[in-house]
N, CA and C atoms as an extended XYZ file, in Angstrom:
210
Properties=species:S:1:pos:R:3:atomname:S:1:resname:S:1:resid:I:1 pbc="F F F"
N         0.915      -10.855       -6.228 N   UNK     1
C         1.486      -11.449       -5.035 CA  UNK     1
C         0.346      -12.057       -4.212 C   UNK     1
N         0.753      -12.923       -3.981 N   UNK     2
C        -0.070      -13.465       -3.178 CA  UNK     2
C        -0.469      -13.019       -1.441 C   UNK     2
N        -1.650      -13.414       -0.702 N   UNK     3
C        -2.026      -12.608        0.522 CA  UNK     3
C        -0.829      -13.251        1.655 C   UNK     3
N        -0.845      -14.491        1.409 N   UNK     4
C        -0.157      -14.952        2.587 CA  UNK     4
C         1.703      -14.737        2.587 C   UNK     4
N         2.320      -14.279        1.187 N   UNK     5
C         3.490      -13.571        0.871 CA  UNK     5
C         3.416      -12.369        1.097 C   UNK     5
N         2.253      -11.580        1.052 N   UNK     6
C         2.237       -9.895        1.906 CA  UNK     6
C         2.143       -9.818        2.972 C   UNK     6
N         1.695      -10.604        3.549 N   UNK     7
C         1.653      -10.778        5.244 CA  UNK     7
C         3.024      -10.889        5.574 C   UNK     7
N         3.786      -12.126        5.048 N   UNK     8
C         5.289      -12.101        5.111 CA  UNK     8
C         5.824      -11.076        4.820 C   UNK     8
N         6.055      -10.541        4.248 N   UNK     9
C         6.380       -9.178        3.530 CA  UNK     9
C         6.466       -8.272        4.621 C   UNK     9
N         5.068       -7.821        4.928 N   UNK    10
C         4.983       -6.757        5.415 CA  UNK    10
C         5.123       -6.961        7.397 C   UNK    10
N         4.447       -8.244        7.761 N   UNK    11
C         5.035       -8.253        9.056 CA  UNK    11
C         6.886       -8.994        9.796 C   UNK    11
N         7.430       -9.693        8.344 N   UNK    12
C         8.674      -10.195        8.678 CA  UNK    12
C         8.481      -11.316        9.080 C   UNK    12
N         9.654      -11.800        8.998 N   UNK    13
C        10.013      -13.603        9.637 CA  UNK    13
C        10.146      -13.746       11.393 C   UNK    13
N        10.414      -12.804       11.786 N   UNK    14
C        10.372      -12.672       13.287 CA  UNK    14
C         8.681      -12.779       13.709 C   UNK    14
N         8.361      -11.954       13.565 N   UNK    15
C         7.146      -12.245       13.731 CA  UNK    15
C         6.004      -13.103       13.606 C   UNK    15
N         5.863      -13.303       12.131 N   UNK    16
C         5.268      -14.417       11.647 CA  UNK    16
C         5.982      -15.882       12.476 C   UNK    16
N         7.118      -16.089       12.775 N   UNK    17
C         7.517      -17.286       13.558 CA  UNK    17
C         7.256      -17.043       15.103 C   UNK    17
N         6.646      -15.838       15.635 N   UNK    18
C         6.471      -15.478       16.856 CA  UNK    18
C         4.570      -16.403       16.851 C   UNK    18
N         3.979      -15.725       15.650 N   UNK    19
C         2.589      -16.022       15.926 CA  UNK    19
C         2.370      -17.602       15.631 C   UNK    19
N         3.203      -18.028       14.777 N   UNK    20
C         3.333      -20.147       14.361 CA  UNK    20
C         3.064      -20.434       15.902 C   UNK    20
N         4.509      -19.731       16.991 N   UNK    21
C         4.439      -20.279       18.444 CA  UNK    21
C         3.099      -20.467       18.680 C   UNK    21
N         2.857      -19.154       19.309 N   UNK    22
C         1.424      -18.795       19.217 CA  UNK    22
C         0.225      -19.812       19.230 C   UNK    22
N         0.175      -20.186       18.104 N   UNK    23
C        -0.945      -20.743       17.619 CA  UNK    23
C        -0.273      -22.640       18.022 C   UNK    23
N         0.389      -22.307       17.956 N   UNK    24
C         0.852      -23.954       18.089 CA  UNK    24
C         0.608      -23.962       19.363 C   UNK    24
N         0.996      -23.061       20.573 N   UNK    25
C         0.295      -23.383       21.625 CA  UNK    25
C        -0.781      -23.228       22.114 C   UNK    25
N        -1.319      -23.113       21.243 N   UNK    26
C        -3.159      -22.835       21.914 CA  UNK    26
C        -3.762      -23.752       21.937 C   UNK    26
N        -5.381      -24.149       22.940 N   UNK    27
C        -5.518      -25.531       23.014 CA  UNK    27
C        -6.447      -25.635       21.881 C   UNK    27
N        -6.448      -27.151       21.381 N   UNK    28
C        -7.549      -27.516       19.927 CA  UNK    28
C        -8.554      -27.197       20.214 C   UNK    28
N        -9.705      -26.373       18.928 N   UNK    29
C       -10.723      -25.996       19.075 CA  UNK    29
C       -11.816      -27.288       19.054 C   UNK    29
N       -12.859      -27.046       20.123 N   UNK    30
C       -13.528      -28.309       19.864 CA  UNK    30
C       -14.152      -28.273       18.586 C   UNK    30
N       -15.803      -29.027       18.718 N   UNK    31
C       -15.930      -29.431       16.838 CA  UNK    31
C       -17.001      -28.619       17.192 C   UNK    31
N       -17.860      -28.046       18.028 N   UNK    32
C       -19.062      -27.224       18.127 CA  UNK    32
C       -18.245      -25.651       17.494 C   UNK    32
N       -17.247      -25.468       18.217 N   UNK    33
C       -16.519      -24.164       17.693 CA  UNK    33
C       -16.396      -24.316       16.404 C   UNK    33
N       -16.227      -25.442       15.452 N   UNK    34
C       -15.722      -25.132       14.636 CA  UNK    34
C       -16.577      -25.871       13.518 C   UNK    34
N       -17.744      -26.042       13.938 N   UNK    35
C       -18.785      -25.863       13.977 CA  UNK    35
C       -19.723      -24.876       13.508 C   UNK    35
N       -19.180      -23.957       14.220 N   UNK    36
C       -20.317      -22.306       14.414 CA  UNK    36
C       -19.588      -21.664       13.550 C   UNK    36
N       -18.098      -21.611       13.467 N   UNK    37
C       -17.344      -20.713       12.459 CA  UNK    37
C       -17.300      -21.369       11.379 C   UNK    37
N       -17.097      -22.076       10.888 N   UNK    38
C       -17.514      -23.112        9.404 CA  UNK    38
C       -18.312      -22.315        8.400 C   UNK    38
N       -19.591      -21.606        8.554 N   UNK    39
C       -20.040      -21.145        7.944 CA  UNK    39
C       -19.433      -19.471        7.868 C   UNK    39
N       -19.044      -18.938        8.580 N   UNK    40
C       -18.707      -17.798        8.768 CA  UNK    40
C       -17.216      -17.421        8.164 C   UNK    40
N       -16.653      -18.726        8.114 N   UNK    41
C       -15.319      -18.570        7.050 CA  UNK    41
C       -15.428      -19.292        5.818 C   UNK    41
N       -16.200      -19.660        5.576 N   UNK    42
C       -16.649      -20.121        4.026 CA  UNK    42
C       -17.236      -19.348        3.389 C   UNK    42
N       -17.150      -19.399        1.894 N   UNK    43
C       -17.963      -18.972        1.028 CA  UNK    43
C       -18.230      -19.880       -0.008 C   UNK    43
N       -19.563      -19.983        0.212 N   UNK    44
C       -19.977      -21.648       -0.705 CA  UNK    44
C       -19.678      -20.751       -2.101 C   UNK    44
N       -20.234      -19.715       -2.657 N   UNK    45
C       -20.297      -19.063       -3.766 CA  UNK    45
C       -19.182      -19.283       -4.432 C   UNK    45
N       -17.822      -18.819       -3.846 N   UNK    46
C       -16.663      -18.886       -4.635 CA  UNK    46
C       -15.855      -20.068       -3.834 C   UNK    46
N       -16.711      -21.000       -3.633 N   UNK    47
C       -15.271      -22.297       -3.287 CA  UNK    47
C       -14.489      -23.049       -4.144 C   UNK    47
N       -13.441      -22.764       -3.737 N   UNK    48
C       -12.012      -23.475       -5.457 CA  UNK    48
C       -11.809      -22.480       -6.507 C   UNK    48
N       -12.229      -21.131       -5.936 N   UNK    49
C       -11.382      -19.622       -6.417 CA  UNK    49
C       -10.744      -18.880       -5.835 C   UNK    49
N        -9.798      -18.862       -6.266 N   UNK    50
C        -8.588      -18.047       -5.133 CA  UNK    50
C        -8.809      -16.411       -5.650 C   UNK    50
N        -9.478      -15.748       -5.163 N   UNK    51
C        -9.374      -14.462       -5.681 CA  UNK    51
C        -7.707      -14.048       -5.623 C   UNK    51
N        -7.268      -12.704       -6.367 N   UNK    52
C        -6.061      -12.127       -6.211 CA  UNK    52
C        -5.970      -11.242       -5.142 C   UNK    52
N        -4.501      -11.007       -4.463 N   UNK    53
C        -4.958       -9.678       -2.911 CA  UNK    53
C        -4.523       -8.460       -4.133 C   UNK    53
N        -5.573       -7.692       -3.912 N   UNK    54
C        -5.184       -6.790       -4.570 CA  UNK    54
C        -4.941       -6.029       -3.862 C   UNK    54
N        -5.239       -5.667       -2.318 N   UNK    55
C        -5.330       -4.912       -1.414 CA  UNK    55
C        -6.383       -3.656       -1.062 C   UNK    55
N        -6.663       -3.002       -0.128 N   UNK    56
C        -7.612       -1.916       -0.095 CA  UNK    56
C        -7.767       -0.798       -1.263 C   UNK    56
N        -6.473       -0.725       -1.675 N   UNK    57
C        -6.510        0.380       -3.000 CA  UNK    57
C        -6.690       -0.121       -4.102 C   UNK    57
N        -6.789       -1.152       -4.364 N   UNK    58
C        -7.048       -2.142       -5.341 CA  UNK    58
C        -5.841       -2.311       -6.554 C   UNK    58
N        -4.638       -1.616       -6.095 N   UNK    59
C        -3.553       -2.585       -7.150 CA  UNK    59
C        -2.274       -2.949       -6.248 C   UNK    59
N        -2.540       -3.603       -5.418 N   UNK    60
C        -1.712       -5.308       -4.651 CA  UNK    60
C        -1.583       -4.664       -3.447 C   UNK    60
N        -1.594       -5.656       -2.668 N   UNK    61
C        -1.126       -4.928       -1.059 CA  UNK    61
C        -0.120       -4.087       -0.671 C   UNK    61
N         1.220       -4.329       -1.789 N   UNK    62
C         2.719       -3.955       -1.356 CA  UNK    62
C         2.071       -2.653       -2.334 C   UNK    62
N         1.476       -1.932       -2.965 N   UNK    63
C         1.293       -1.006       -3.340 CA  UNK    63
C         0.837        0.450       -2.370 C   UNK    63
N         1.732        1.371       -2.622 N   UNK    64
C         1.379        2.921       -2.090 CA  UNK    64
C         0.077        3.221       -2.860 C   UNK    64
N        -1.093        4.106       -1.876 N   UNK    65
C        -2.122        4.505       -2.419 CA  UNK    65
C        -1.596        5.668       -3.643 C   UNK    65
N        -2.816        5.767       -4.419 N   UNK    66
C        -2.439        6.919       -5.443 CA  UNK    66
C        -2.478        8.040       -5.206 C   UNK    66
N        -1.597        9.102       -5.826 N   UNK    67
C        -1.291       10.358       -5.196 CA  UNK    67
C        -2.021       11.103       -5.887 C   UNK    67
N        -2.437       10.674       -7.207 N   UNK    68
C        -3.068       11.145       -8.349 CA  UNK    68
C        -4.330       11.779       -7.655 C   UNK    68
N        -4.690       13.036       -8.327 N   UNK    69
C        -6.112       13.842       -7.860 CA  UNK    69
C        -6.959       13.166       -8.705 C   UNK    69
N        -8.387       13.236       -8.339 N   UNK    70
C        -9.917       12.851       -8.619 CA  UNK    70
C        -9.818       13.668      -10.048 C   UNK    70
């Protein structure tokens, strides 16, 4: 599954159409801002690889951690 379908998933359509508002009303970032974050949300290393979400437990986000003992 993909990250931006677990987000849906897990926070709902109410919401997710609460934060679209949100962001649609906020004012445009200038180009110095975006600018400074440019590097900080890139990764030259893996650009034009979509890693998979596997999530923190490492098998998919919509997954329960394992109950299984060490």
């Amino acid at each position: 599954m993909h990250c931006r379908t677990c987000r849906q998933a897990i926070l709902g359509d109410e919401v997710v159409a609460h934060i679209r508002k949100l962001v649609d009303a906020a004012p445009p970032l200038s180009q110095e801002l975006i600018a400074a974050l440019r590097p900080i949300l890139t990764n030259p290393a893996r650009r034009g690889m979509s890693a998979p979400c596997t999530g923190p437990n490492g098998r998919g986000c919509l997954n329960p951690p394992s109950t299984d003992a060490p």
